[in-house]
C-alpha positions in Angstrom: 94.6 120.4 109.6 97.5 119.1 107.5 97.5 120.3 103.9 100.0 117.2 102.7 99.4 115.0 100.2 98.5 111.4 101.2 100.8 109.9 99.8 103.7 112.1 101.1 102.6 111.4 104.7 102.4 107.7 103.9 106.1 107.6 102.4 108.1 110.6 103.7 109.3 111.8 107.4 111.9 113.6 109.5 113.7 112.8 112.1 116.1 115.6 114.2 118.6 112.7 115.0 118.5 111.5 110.7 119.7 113.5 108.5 119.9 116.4 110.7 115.9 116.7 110.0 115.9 116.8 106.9 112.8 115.2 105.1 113.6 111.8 104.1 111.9 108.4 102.5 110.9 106.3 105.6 112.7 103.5 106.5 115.8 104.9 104.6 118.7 107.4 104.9 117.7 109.0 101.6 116.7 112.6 101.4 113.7 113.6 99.3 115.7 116.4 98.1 118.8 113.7 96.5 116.0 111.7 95.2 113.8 114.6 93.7 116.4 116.6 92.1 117.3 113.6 90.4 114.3 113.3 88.9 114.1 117.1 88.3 117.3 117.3 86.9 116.1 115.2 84.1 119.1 113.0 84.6 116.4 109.9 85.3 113.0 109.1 85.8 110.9 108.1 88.8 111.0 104.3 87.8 114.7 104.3 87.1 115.6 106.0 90.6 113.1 103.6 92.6 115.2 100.6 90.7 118.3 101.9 91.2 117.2 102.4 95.3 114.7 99.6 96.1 112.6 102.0 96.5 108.2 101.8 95.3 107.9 103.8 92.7 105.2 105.8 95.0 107.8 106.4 97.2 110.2 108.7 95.0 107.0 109.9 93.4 105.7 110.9 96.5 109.6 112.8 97.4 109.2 114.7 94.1 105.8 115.6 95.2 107.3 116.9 98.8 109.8 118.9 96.9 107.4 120.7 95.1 104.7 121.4 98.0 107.6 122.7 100.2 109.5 125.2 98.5 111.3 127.1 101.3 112.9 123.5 102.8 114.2 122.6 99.4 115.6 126.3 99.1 117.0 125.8 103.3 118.8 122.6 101.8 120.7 124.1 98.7 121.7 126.8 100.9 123.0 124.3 103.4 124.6 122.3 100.5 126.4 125.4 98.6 128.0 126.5 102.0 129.2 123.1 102.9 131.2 123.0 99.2 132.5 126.3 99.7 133.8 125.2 103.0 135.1 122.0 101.4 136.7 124.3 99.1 138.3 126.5 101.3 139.5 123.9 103.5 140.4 120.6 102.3 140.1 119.5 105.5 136.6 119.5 106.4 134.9 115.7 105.7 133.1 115.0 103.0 132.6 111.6 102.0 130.7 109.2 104.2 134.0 106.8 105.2 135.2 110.7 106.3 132.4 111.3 108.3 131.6 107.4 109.6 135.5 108.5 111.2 134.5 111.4 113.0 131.3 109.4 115.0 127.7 110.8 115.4 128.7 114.0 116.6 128.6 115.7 112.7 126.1 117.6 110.9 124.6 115.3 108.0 126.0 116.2 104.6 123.3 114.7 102.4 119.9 115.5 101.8 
């Protein structure tokens, strides 16, 4: 028996060969950890970041909810992120933006959430 909220199962799936997995909006490359920490970050609120994407406003509500109910994913996700800016760091050469990685075909690891 599934304990997720209704609306994140209505609004919110994974995919291995999108985003690597990671939990995303449906329909949309957009990773509910980018929208959520947006959101959490207090740097806008859930109507602004649906405007800004297109996206319902039950939709982003519904990525903030995901966030919250599943901790240890959002945690996998910074961990993924820090390393991949430490390697960045260390080695300029390592792609990074998405004309970079559109270059290098499907065969790279998704940099976004």
């Amino acid at each position: 028996m599934s304990t997720e909220q209704p609306s994140t199962t209505a609004w919110i799936t994974t995919s291995p060969t999108v985003l690597d997995g990671k939990p995303r909006v449906k329909d949309t490359r957009l990773g509910v950890h980018f929208i959520a920490t947006q959101i959490i970050s207090g740097d806008s609120g859930v109507e602004a970041v649906a405007d800004q994407y297109s996206l319902p406003v039950e939709a982003v509500q519904a990525a903030v909810d995901y966030y919250y109910t599943h901790p240890e994913k959002m945690k996998t996700i910074d961990r993924q992120r820090a390393a991949l800016v430490k390697e960045a760091k260390r080695n300029p050469a390592v792609p990074t933006t998405p004309v970079e990685l559109a270059d290098l075909g499907n065969e790279t690891r998704s940099v976004s959430d």
